[in-house]
N, CA, C and O atoms as a printed pandas DataFrame, in Angstrom:
     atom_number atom_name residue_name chain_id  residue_number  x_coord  y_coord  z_coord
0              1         N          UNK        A               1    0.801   -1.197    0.000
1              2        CA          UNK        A               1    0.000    0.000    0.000
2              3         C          UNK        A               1    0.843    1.261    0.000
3              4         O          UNK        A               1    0.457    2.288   -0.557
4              5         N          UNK        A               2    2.294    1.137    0.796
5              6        CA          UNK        A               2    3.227    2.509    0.940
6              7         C          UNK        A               2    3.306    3.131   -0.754
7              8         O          UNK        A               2    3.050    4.273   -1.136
8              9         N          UNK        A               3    3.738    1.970   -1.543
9             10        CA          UNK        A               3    4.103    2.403   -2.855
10            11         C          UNK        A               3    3.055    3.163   -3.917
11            12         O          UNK        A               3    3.437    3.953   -4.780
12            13         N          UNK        A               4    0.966    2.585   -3.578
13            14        CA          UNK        A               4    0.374    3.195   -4.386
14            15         C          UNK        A               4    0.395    4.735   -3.779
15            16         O          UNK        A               4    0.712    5.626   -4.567
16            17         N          UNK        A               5    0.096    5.062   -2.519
17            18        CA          UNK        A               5    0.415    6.188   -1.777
18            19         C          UNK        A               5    1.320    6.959   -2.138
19            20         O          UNK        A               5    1.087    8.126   -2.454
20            21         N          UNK        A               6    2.473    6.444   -2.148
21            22        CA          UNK        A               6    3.579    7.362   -3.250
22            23         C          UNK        A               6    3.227    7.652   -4.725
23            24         O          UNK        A               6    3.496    8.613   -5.446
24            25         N          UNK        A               7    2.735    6.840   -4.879
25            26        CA          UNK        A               7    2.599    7.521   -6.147
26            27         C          UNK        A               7    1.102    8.152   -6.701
27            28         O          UNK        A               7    0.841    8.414   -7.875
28            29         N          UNK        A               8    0.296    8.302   -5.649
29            30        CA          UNK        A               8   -0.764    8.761   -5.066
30            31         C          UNK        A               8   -0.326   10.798   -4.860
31            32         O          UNK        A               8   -0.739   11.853   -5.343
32            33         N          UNK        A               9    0.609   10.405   -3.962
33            34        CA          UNK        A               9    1.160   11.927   -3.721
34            35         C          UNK        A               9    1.826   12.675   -4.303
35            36         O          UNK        A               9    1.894   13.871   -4.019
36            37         N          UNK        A              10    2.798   11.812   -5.754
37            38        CA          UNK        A              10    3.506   12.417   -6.249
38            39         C          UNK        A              10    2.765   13.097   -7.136
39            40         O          UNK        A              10    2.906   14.308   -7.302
40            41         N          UNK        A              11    1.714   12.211   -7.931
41            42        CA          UNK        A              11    0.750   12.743   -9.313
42            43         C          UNK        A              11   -0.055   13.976   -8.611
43            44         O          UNK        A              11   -0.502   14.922   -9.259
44            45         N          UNK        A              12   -0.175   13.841   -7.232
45            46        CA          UNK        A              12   -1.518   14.693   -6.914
46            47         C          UNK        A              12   -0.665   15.978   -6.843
47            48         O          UNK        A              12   -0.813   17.007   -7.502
48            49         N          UNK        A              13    0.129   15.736   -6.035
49            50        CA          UNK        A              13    0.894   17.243   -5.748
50            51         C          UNK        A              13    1.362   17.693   -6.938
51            52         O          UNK        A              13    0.618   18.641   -7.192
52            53         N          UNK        A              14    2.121   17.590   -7.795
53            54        CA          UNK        A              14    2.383   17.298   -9.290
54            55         C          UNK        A              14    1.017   17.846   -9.935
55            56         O          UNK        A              14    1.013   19.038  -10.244
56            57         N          UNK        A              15    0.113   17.256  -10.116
57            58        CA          UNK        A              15   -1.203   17.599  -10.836
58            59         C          UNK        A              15   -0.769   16.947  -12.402
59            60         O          UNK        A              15   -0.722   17.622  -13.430
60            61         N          UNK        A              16   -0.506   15.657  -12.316
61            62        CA          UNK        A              16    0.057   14.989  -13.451
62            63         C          UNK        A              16    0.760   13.713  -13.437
63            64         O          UNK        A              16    1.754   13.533  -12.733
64            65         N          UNK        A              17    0.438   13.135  -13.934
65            66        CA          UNK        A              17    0.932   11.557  -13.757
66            67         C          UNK        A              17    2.108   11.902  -14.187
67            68         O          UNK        A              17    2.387   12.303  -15.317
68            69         N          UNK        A              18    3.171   11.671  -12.827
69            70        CA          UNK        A              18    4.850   11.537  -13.312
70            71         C          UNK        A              18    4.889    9.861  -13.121
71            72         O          UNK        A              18    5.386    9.057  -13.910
72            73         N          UNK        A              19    4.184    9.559  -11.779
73            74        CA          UNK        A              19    5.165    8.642  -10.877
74            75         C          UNK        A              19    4.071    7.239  -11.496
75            76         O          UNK        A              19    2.858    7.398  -11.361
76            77         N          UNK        A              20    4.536    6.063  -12.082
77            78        CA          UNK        A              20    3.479    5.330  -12.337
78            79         C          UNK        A              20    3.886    3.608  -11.936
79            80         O          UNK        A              20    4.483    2.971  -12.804
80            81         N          UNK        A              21    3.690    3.223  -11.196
81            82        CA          UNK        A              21    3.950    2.176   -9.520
82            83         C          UNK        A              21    3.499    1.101  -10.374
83            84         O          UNK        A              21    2.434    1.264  -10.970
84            85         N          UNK        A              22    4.307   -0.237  -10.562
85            86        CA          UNK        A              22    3.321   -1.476  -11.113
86            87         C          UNK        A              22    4.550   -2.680  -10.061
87            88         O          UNK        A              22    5.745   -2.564   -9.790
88            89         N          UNK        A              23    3.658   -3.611   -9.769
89            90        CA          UNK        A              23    4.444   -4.672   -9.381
90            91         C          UNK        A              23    4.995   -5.831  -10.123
91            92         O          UNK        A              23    5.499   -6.847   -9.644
92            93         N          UNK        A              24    4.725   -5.353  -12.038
93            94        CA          UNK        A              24    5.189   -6.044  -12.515
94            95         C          UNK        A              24    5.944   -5.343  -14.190
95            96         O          UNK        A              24    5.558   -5.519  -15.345
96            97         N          UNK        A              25    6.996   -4.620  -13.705
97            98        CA          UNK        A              25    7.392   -3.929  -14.302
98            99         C          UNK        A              25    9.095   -4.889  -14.886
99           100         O          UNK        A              25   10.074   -5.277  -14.250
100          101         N          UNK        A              26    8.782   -4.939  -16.117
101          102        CA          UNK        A              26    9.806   -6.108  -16.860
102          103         C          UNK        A              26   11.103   -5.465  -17.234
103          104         O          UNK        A              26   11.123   -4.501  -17.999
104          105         N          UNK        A              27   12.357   -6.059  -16.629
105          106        CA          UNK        A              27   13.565   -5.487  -16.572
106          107         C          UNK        A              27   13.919   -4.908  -17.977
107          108         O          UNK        A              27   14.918   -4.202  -18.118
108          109         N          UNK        A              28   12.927   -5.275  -19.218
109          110        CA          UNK        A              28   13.543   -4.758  -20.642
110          111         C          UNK        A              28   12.842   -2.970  -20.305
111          112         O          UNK        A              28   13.218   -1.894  -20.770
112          113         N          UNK        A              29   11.648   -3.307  -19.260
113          114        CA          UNK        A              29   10.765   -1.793  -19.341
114          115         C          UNK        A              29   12.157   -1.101  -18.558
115          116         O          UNK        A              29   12.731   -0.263  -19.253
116          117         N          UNK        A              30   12.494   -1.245  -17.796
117          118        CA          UNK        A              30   13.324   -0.751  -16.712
118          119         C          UNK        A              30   14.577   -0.078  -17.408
119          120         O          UNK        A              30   15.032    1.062  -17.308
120          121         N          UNK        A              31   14.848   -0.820  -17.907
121          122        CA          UNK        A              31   15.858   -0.285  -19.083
122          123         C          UNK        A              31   16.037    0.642  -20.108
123          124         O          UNK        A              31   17.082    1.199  -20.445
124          125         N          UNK        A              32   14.675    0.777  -20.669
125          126        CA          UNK        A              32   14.684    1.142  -21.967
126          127         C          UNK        A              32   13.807    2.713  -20.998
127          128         O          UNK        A              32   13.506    3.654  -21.732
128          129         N          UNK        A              33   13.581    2.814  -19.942
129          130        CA          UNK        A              33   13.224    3.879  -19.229
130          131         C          UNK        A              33   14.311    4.404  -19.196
131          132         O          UNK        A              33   14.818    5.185  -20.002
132          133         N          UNK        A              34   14.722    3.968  -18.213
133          134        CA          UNK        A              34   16.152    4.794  -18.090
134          135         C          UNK        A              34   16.939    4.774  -19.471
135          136         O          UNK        A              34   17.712    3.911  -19.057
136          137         N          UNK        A              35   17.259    4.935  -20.390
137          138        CA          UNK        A              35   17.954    4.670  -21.649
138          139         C          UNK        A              35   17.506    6.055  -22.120
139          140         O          UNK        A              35   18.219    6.965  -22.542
140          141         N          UNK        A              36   15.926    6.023  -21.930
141          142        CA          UNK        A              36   15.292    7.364  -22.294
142          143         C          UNK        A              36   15.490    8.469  -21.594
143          144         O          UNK        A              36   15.116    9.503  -22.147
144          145         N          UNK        A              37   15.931    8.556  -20.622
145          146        CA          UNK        A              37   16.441    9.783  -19.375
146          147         C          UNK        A              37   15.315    9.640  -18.292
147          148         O          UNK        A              37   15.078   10.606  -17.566
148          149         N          UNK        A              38   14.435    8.173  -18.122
149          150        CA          UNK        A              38   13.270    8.792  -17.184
150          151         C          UNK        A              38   13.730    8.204  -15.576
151          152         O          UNK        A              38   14.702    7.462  -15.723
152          153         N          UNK        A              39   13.534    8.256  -14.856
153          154        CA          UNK        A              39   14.023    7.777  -13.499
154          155         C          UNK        A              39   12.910    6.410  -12.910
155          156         O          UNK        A              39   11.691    6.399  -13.078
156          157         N          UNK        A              40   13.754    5.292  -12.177
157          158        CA          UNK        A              40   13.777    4.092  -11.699
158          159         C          UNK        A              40   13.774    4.053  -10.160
159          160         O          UNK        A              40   14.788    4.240   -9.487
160          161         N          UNK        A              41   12.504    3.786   -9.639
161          162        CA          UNK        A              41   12.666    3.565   -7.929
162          163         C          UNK        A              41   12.368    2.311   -7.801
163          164         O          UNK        A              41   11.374    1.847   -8.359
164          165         N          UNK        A              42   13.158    1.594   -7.070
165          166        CA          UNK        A              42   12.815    0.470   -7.144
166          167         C          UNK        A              42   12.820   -0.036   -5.210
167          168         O          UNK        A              42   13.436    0.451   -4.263
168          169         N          UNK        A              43   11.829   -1.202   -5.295
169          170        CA          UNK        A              43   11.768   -1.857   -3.795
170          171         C          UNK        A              43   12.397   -3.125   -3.970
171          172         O          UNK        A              43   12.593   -3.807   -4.976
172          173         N          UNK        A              44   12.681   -3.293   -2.710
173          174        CA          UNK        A              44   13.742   -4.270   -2.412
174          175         C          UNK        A              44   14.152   -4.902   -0.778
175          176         O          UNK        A              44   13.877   -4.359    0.293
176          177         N          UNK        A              45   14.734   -5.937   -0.947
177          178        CA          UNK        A              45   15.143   -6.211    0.682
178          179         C          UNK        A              45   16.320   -6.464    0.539
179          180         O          UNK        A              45   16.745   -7.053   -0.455
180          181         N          UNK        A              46   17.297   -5.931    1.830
181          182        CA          UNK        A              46   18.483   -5.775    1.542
182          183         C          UNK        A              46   19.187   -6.585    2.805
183          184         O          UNK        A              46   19.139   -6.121    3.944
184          185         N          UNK        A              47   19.772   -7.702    2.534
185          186        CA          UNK        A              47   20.146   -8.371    3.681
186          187         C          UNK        A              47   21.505   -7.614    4.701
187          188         O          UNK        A              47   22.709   -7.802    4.522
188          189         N          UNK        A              48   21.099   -7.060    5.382
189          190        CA          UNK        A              48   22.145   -6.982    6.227
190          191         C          UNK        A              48   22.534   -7.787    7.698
191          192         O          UNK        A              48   21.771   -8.695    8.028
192          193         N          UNK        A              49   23.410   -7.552    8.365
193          194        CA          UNK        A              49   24.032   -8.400    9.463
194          195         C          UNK        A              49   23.579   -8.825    9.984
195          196         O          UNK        A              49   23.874  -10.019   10.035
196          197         N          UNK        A              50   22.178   -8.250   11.095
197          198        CA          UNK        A              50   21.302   -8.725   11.928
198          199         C          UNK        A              50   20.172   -8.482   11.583
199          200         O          UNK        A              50   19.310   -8.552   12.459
200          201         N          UNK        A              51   19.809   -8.152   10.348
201          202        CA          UNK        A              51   18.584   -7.759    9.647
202          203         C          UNK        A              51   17.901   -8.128    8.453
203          204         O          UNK        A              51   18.165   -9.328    8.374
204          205         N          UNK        A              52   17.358   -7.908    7.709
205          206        CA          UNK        A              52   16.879   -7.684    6.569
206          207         C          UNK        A              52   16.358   -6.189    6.485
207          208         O          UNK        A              52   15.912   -5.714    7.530
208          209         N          UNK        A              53   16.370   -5.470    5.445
209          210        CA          UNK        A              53   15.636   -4.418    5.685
210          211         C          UNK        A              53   14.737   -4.315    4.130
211          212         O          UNK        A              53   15.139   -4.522    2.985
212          213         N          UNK        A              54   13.640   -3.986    4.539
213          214        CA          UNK        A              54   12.598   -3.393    2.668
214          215         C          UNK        A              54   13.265   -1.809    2.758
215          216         O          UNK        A              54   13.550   -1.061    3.693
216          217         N          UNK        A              55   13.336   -1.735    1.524
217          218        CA          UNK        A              55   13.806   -0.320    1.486
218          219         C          UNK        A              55   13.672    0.204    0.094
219          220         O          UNK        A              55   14.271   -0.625   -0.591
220          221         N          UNK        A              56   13.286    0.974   -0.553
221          222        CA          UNK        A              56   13.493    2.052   -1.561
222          223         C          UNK        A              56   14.851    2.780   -1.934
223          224         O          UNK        A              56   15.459    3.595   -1.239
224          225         N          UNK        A              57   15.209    2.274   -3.264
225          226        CA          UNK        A              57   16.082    3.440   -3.776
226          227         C          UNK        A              57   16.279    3.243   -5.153
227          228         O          UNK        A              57   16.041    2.150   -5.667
228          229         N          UNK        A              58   16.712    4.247   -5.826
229          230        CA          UNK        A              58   16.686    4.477   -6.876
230          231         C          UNK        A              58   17.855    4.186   -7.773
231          232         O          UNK        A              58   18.993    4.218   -7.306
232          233         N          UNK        A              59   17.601    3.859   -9.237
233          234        CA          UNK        A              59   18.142    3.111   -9.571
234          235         C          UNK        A              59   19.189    4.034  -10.853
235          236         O          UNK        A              59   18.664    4.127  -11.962
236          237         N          UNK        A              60   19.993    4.398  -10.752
237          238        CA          UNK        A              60   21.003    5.449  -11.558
238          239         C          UNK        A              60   21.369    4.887  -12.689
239          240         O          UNK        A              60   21.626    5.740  -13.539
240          241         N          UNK        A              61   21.462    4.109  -12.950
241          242        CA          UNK        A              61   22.073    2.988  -14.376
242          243         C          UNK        A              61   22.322    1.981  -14.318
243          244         O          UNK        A              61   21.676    1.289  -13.532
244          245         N          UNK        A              62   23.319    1.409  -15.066
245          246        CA          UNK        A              62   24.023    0.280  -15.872
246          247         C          UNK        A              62   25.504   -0.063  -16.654
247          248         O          UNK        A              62   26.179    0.580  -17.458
248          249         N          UNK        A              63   25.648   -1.239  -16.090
249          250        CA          UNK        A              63   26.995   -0.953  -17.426
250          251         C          UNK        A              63   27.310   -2.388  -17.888
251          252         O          UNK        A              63   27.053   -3.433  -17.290
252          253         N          UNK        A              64   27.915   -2.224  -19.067
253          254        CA          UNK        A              64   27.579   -3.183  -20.189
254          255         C          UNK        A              64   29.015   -3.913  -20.201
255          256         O          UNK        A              64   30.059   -3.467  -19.724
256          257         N          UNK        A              65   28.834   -5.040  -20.805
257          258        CA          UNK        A              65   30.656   -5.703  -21.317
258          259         C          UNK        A              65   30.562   -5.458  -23.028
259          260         O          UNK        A              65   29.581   -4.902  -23.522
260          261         N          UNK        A              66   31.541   -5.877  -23.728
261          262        CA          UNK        A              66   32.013   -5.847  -24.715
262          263         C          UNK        A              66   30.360   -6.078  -25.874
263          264         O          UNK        A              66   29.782   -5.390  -26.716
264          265         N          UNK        A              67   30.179   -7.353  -25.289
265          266        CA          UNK        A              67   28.618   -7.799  -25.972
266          267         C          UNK        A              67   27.447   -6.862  -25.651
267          268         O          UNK        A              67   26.373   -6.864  -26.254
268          269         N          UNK        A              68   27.666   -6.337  -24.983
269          270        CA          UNK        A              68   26.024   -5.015  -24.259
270          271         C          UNK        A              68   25.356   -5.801  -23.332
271          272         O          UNK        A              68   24.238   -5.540  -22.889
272          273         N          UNK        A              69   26.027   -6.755  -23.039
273          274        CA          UNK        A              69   25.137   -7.653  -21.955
274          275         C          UNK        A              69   25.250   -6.658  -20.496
275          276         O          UNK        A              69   26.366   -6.307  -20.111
276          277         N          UNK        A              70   24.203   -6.317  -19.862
277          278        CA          UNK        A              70   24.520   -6.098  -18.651
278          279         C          UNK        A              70   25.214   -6.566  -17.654
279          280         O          UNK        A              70   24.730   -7.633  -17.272
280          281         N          UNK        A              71   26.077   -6.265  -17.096
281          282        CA          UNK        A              71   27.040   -6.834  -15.933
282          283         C          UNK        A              71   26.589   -6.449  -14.364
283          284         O          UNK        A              71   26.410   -7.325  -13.518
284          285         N          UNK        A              72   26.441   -5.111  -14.110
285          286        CA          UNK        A              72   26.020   -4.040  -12.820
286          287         C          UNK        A              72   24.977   -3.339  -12.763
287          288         O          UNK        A              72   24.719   -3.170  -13.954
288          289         N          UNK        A              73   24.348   -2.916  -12.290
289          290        CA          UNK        A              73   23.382   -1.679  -12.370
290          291         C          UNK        A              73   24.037   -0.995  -10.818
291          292         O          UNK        A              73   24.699   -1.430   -9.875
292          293         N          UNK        A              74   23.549    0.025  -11.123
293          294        CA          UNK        A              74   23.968    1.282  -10.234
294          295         C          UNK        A              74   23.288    1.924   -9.540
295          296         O          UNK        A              74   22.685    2.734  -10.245
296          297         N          UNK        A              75   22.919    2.069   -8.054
297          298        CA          UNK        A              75   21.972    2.462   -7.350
298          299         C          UNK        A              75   22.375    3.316   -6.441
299          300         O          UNK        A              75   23.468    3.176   -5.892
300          301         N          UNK        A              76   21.236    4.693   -6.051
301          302        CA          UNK        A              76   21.722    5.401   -5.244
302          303         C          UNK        A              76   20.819    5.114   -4.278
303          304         O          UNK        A              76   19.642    4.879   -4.549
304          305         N          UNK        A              77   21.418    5.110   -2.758
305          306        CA          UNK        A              77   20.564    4.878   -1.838
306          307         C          UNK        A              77   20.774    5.934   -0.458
307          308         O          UNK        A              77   21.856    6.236    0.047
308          309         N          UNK        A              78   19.787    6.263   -0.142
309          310        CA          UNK        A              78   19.791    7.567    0.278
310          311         C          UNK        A              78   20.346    6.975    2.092
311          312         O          UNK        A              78   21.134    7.730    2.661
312          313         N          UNK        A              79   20.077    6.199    2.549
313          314        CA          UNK        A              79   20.609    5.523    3.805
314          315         C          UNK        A              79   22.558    5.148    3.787
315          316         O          UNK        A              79   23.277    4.873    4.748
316          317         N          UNK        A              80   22.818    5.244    2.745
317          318        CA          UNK        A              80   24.575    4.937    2.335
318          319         C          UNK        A              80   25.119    3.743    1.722
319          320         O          UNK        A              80   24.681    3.719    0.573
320          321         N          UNK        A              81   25.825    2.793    1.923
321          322        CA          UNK        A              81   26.218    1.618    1.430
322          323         C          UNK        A              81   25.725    0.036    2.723
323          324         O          UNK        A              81   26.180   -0.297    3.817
324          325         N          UNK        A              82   24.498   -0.599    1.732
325          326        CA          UNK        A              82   24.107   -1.474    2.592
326          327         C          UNK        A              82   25.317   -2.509    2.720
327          328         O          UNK        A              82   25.194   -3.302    3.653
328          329         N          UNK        A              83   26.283   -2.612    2.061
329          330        CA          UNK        A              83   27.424   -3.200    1.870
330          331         C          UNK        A              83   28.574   -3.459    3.280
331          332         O          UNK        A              83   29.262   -4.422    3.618
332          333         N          UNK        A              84   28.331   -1.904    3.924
333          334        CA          UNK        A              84   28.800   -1.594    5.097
334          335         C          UNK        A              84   27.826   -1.650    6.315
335          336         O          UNK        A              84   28.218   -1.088    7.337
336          337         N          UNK        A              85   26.453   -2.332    6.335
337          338        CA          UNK        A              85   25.524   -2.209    7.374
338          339         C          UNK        A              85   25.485   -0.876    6.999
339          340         O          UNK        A              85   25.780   -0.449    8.115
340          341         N          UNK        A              86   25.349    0.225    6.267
341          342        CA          UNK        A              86   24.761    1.032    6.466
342          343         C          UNK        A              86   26.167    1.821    7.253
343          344         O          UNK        A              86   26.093    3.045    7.364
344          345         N          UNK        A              87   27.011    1.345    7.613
345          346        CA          UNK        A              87   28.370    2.463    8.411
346          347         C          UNK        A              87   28.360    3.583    7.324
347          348         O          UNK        A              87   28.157    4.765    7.603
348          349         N          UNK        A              88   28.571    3.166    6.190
349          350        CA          UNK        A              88   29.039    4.122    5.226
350          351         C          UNK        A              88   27.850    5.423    5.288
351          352         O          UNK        A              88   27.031    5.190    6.177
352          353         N          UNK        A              89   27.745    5.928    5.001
353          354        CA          UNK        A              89   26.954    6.387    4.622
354          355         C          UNK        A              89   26.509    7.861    3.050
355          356         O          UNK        A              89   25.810    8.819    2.718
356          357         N          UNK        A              90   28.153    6.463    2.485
357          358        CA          UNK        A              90   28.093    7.310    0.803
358          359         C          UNK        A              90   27.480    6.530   -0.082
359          360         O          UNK        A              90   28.090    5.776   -0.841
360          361         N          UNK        A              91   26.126    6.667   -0.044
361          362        CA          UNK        A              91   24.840    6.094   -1.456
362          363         C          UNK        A              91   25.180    6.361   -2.289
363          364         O          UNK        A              91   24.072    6.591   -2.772
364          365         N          UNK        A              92   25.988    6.643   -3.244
365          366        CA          UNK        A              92   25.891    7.555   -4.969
366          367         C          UNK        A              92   26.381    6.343   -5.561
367          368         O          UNK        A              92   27.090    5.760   -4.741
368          369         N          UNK        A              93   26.302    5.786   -6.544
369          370        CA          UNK        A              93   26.734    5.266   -7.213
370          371         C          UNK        A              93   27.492    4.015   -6.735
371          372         O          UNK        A              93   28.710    3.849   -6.797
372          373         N          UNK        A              94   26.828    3.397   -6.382
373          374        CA          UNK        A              94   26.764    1.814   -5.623
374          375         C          UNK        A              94   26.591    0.996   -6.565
375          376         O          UNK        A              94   25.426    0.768   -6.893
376          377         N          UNK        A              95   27.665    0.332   -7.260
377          378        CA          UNK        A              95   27.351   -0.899   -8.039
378          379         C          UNK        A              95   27.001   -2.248   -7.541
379          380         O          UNK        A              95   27.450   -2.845   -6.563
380          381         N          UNK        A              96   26.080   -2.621   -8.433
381          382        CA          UNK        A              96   25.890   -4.302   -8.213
382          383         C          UNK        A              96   25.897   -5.509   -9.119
383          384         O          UNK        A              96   25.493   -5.513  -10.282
384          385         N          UNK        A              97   26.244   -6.215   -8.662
385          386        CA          UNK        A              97   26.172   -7.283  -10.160
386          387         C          UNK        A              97   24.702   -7.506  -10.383
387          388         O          UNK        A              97   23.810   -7.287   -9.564
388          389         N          UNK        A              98   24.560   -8.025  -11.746
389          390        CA          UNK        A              98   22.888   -8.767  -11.996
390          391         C          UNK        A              98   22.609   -9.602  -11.253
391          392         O          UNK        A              98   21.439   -9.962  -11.123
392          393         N          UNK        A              99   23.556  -10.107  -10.604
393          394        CA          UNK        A              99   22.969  -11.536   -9.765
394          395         C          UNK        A              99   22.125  -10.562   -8.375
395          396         O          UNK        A              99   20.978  -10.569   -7.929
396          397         N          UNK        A             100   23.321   -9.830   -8.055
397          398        CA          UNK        A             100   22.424   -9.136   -6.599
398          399         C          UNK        A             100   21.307   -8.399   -7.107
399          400         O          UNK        A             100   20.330   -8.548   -6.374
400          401         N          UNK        A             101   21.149   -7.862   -7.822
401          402        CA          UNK        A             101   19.902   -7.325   -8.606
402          403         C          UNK        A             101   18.932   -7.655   -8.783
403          404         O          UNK        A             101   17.934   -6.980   -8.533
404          405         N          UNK        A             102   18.916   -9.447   -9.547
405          406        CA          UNK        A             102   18.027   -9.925   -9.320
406          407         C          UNK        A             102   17.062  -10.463   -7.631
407          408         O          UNK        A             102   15.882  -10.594   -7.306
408          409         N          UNK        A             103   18.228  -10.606   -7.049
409          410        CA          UNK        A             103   17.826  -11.144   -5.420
410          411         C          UNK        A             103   17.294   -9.969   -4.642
411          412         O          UNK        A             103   16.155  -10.055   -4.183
412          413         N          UNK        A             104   18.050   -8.818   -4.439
413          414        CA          UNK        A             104   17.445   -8.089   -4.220
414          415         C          UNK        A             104   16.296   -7.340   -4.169
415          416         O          UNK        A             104   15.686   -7.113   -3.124
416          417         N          UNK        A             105   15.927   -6.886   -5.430
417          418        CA          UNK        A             105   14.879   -6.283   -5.722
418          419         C          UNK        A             105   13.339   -7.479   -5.801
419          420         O          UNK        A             105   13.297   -8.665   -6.128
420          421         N          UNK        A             106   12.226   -6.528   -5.348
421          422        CA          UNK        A             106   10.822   -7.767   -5.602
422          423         C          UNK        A             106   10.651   -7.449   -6.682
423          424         O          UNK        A             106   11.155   -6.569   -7.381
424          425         N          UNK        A             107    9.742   -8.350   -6.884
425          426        CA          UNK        A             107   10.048  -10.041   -6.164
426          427         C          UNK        A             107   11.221  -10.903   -6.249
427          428         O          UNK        A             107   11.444  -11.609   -7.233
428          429         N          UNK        A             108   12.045  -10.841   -5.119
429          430        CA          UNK        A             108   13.056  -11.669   -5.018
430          431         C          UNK        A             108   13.372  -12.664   -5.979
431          432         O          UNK        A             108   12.258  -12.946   -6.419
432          433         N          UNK        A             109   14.119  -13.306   -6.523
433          434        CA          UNK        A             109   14.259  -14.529   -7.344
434          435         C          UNK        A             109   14.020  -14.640   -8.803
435          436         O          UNK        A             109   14.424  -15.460   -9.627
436          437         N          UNK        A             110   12.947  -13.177   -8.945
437          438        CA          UNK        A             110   12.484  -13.712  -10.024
438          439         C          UNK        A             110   13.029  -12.570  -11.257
439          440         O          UNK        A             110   12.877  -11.349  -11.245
440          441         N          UNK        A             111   13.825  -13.570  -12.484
441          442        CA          UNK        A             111   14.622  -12.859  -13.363
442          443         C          UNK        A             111   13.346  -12.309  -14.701
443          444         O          UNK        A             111   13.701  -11.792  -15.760
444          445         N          UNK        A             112   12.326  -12.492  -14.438
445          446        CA          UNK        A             112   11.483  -11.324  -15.024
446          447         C          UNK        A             112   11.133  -10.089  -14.844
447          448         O          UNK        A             112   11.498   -9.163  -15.568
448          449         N          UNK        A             113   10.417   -9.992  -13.888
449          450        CA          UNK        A             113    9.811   -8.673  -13.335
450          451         C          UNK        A             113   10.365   -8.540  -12.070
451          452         O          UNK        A             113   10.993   -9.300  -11.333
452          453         N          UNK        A             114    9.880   -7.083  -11.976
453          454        CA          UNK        A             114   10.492   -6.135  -10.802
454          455         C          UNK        A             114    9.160   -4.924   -9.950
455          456         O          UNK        A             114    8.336   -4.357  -10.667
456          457         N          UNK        A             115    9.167   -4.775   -8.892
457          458        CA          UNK        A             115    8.557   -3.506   -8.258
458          459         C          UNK        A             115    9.270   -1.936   -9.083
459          460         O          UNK        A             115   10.434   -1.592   -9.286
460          461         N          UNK        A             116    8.412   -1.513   -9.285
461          462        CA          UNK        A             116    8.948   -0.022   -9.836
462          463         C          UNK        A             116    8.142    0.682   -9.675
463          464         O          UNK        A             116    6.955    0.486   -9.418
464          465         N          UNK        A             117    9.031    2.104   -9.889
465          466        CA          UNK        A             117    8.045    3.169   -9.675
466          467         C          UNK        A             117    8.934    4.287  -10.950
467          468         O          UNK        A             117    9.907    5.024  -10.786
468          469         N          UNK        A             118    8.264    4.059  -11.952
469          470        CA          UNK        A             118    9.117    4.965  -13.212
470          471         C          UNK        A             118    8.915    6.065  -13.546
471          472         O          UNK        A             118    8.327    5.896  -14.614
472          473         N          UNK        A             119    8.951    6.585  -13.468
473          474        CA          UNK        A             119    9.159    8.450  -12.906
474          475         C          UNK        A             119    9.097    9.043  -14.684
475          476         O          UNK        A             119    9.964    8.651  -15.466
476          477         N          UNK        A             120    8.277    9.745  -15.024
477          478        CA          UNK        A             120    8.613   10.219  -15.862
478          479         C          UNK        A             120    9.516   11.261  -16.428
479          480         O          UNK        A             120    9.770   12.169  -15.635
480          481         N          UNK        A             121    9.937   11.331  -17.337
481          482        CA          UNK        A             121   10.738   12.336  -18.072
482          483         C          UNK        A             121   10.358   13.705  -18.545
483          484         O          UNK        A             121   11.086   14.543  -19.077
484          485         N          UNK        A             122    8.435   13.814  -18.107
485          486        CA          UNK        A             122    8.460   15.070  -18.892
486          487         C          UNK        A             122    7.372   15.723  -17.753
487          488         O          UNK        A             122    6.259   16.132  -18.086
488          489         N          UNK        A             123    7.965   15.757  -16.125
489          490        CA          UNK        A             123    7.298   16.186  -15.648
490          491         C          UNK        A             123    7.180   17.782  -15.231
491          492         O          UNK        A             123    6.238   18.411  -14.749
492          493         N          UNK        A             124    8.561   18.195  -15.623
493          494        CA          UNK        A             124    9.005   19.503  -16.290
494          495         C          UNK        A             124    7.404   20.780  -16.452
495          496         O          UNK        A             124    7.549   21.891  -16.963
C-alpha cells in the first residue's frame, strides 16, 4: 500500500501523472526507461548483518561488457552503502552485479519482473 500512496502523492501534488507504480514492471521496461532519461525507484530487501531491511532506492544505471550484456546496475541509496551495514553512509553510485539485482529487488528470485516506480521524463 506505501508504494500506491507514493505515487498517489507524487501525481496529486504534481497535478500529473509523473510517478506510475506497477508490481510487474519487466527489466527490458526498466531499461529502456532509463535509456530514455526517465528515473527508476525500485523496492527491495536488503540483507544486512542482523537484519533484513525493505527499502526504496533508486536506480542510476548500468553498465555493459564488450557484448552489451549487462554486468552491474547502479543504485543510489539515500541511507549509504548497505554493503557496510549502512556504516558508510556514501549512497551515490553503488554498483551491483545482476545476480544481486536480481535477489534483491521484488520479487526476489524472479529474473522477469520487478517492483517499480518509473518516474517520468516530462514532468518539467
Amino acid at each position: 500500500e506505501v508504494h500506491q500512496m507514493l505515487e498517489w502523492g507524487v501525481n496529486t501534488l504534481l497535478r500529473r501523472q509523473v510517478d506510475r507504480f506497477s508490481t510487474g514492471v519487466s527489466i527490458e521496461m526498466i531499461i529502456g526507461h532509463l535509456i530514455k532519461g526517465g528515473g527508476v525507484v525500485l523496492s527491495g530487501e536488503f540483507r544486512l548483518k542482523n537484519r533484513n531491511l525493505h527499502h526504496i532506492v533508486s536506480l542510476a544505471g548500468f553498465v555493459t561488457d564488450e557484448n552489451e550484456d549487462i554486468t552491474h546496475f547502479i543504485i543510489d541509496d539515500p541511507y549509504g552503502d548497505f554493503r557496510t551495514d549502512y556504516q558508510s553512509q556514501r549512497g551515490n553510485n553503488i554498483r551491483i552485479t545482476r545476480d544481486e539485482f536480481m535477489v534483491i529487488f521484488n520479487p526476489t528470485g524472479n529474473d522477469e519482473i520487478k517492483w517499480g516506480h518509473l518516474i517520468s521524463i516530462h514532468f518539467c
